[in-house]
N, C-alpha and C positions, 0 to 999 in steps of 0.2 A: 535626517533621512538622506542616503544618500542618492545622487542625483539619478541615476538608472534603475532606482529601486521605485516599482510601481508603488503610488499614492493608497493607501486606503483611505476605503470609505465605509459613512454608515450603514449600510446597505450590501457590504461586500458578501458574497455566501448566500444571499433570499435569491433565490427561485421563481420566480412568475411565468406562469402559463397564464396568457390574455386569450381570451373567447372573446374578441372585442372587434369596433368597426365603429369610426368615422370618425367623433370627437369625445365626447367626456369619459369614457375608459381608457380611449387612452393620451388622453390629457393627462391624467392618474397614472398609469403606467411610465408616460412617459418622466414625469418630475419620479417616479420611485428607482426608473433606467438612470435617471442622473446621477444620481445618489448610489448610484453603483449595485443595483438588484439586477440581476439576470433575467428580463422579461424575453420570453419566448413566446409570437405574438403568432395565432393561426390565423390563415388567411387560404380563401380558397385558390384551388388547382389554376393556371390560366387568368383568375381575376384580380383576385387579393380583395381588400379593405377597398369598401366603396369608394373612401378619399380619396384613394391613387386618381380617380379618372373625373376628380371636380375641376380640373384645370393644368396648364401644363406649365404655369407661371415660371418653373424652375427649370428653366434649359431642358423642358418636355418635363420635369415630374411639376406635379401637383403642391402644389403651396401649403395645402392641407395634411400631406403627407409627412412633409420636409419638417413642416409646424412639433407633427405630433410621436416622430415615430424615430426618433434619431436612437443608438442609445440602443435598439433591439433587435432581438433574431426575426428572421423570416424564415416562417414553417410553413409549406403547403401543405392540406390534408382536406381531403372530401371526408367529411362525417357522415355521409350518407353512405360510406359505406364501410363494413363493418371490421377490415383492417385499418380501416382508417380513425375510427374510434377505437379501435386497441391500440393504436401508437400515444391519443391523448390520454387512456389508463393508463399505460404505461407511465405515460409522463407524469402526470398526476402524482404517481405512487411515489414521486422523488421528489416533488415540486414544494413549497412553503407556499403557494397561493395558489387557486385558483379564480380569476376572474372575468367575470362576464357582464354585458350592457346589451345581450337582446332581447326582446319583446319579454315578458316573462311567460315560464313556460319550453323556450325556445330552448335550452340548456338541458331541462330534465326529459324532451322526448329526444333530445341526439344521447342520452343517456349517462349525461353531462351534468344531474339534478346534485345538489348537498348531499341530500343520502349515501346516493351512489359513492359518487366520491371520497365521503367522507368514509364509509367501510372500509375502501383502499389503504386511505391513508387520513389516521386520527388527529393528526397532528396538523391537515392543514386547514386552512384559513380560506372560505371560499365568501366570495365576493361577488353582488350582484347588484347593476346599477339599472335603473329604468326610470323611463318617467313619472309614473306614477308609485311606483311601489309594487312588492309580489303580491301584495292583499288588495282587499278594496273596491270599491263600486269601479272606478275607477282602472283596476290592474289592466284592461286589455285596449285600452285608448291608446292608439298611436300617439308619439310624444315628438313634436320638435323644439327645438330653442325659444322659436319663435311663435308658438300656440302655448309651451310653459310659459313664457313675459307676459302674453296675457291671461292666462288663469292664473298666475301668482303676483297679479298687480303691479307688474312693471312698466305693461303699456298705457295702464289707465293712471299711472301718475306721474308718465316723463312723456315731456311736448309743452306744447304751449296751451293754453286756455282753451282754441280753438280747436286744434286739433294734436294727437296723441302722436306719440314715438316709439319705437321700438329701441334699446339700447346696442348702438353700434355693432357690438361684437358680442358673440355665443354666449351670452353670462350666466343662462341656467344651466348648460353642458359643462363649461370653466366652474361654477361652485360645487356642482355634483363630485365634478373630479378632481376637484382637491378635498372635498367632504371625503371621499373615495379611498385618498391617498393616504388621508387621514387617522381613518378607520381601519385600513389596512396594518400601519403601522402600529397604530392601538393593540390591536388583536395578536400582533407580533411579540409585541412585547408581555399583553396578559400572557397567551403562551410559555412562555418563558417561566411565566408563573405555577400555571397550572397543568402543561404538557399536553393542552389540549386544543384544536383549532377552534374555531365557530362558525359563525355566519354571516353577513354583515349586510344590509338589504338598505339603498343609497339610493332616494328619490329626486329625480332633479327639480319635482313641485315643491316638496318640504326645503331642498336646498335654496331655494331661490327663498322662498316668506321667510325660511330663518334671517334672509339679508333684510327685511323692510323696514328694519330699526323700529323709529318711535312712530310709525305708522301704528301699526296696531294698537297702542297704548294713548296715543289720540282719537281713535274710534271705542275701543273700552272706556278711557274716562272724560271724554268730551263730546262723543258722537260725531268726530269729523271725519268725512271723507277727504283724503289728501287731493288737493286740488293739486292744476298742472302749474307750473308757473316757473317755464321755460329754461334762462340758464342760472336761476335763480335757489336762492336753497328756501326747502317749505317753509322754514320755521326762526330763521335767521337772515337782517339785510341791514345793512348792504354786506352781500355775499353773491360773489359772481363776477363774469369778464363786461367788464363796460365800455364802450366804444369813444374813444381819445382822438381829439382832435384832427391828425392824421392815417387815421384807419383801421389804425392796431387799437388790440382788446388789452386793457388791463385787467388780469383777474389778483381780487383781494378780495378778504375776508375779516369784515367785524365782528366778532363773536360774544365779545365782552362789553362791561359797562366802563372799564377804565380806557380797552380801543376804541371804543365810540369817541371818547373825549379827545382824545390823542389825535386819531383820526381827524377830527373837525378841528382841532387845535391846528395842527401842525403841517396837517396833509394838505386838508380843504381849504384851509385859512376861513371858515365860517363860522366862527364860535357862537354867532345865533341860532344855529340848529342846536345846539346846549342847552339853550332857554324855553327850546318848543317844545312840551310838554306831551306831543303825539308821539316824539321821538326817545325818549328818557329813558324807557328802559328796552328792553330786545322784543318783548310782546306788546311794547306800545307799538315798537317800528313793524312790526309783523303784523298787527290791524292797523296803519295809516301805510301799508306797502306801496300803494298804487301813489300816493303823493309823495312822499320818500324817494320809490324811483325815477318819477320822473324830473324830482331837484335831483338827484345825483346824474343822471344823464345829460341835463344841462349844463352841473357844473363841470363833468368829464368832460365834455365836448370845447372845452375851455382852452386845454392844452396838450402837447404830442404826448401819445404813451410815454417815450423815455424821459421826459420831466415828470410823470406822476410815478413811474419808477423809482426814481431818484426818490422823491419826496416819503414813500413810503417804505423805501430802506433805512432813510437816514430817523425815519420816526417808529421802525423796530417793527411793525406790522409786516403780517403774512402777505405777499405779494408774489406775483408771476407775470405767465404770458402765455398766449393763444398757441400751441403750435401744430402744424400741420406733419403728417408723415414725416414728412425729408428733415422738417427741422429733428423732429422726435430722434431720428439716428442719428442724426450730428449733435444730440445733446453731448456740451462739453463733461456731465456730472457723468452720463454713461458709458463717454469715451473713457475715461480717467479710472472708472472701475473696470471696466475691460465686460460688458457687459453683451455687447459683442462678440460670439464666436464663430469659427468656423471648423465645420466638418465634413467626411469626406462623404461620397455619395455614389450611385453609378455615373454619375455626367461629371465629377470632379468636386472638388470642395466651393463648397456652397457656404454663404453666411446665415447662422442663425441668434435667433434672439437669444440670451442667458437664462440662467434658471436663480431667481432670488432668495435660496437658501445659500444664505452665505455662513458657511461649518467652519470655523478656524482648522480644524484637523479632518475633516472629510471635503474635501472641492466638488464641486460637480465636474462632473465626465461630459466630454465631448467627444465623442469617437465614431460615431459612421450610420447613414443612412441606409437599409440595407434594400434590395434590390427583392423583387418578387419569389421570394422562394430561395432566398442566397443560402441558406445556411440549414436548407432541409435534410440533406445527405449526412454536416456533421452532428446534427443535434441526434438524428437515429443511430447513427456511430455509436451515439455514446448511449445508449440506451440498447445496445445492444444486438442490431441489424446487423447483417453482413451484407458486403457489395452487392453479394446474389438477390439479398431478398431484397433492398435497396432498387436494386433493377430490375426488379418483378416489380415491385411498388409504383415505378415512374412508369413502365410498359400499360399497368393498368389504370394508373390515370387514377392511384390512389394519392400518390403526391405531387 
């Protein structure tokens, strides 16, 4: 390739119209704008996407913004009023997606429903993400991240004994919209097959319990409720960051019956934990947990983190280390892949996190944050507006 000649990607030519706002549509949008899809993201007149105004972290934008939204157009259009929903038929009529994440319902009375659309144009692929689903007792319950971790069992089984956690960051908004992304591209390619779009209907309740692993298969065939048990894993220990004589956390993982030996061989130097018979196999140490950790606590407290490092390199076990934000960006593994970008913005080029589809022959894109409404005059351009009606449009407050 030569060096002036734009990259492709997998994604080059798809089309996205986003009916989206906040986080997990366009989480999804945003990993498919990497990937080189044309998302065209509507946003109202004067306000835009809720995001923009949760915070001004970024030299006045919104952290949330910056997060989710790189990588696409900005359309303004009131759908409330009825040139303003002819500009998204129109768009529609040329688009390969359309997708949407509001309440359900909220799509088919701006007249923005599957049906509709789909009449337009056969071929495309409409996409609707909610918290609960378009059906269901359920369908019209408001849905946040953080009311889905608790009805999909997140907060009732991360924390400690005593009391519950919620997990750091958005995780049922983030699974939905990679389910999203997922399904998206699914349908793209049946297409392909059968020249025909569908429908794709993306819950962030079911997204989330598809993650609970062997949770549910411990309550189907042992009646257990997963208890809380802190930075620990349910069902396997020693597994987790343990506190080292100097401060810092070591986290390792025994998972096997050959690292358990290894482990106490060479690591612990306590080859009589070998002989104790509460310990032998991974569901003995998983019912004698509470005496297990508190010998491993003692023994950690023994010596600094970077000697039990050492120890558990040189004996081939999975090992790490605690780290906070600041270290998290100066990791040397993500300096060295470049995982780190920057792009451009209205306040100037801003640093964003990368996107971990790494394509030998498609790279992800980094190209620009766009500004409220940046790119509404060329997207009607092309769809066929003249100046005139373009500034009939902006005089009334359609765009």
């Amino acid at each position: 390739m030569a060096t002036n000649e734009k990259p492709t990607r997998a994604l080059d030519g798809v089309k996205i119209l986003a009916f989206e706002q906040v986080l997990a549509a366009p989480f999804a949008t945003c990993t498919l704008a990497d990937m080189g899809a044309e998302v065209i993201k509507i946003e109202r007149p004067g306000v835009g996407d809720l995001i923009r105004h949760w915070d001004s972290a970024v030299k006045g934008l919104s952290s949330g913004y910056v997060w989710l939204n790189r990588n696409k157009r900005s359309l303004t259009v009131d759908v409330k009023q009825e040139r303003g929903r002819e500009i998204i038929r129109r768009l529609a009529a040329e688009s390969d997606v359309f997708f949407e994440n509001y309440a359900p319902g909220v799509a088919e009375r701006s007249g923005f429903g599957y049906e509709a659309l789909a009449k337009i144009n056969p071929r495309l692929v409409y996409g609707s993400l909610s918290g609960y689903g378009q059906d269901g007792p359920y369908r019209d319950v408001k849905a946040y991240d953080l009311l889905i971790q608790g009805e999909g069992g997140i907060i009732a089984t991360t924390g400690y004994p005593d009391r519950p956690a919620k997990a750091s960051i958005s995780i049922s908004d983030i699974a939905a919209g990679m389910y999203a992304a997922l399904g998206i591209v699914l349908a793209l390619y049946e297409r392909e097959k059968t020249g025909r779009g569908q429908r794709i209907d993306i819950s962030m309740l079911e997204s989330i319990v598809a993650w609970l692993g062997y949770f549910p298969h411990h309550y189907w065939h042992r009646g257990e409720e997963a208890a809380r048990v802190g930075m620990r894993h349910h069902y396997v220990t020693p597994y987790g960051p343990y506190l080292a004589r100097d401060g810092e956390y070591v986290n390792l993982a025994v998972a096997t019956v050959q690292d358990w030996e290894v482990f106490c061989r060479n690591v612990l130097e306590r080859v009589d934990l070998l002989d104790d018979s509460r310990f032998a196999t991974v569901e003995a140490r998983r019912e004698n947990r509470a005496l297990l950790e508190e010998t491993m606590e003692n023994i950690m407290r023994e010596r600094d983190h970077t000697d039990w490092l050492d120890r558990l390199k040189k004996a081939g076990l999975p090992h790490g280390v605690v780290r906070g934000i600041a270290k998290v960006l100066a990791h040397p593994q993500l300096i060295a892949r470049r995982f780190f970008r920057e792009v451009e913005s209205p306040v100037g080029r801003v640093p964003v996190v990368g996107n971990p589809l790494n394509l030998t022959d498609s790279p992800a894109r980094f190209d620009r944050i766009p500004a409220l409404g940046e790119d509404s005059e060329a997207i009607l351009r092309e769809i066929g507006y003249d100046a005139g009606q373009i500034a009939d449009l902006r005089r009334d407050k359609v765009i």
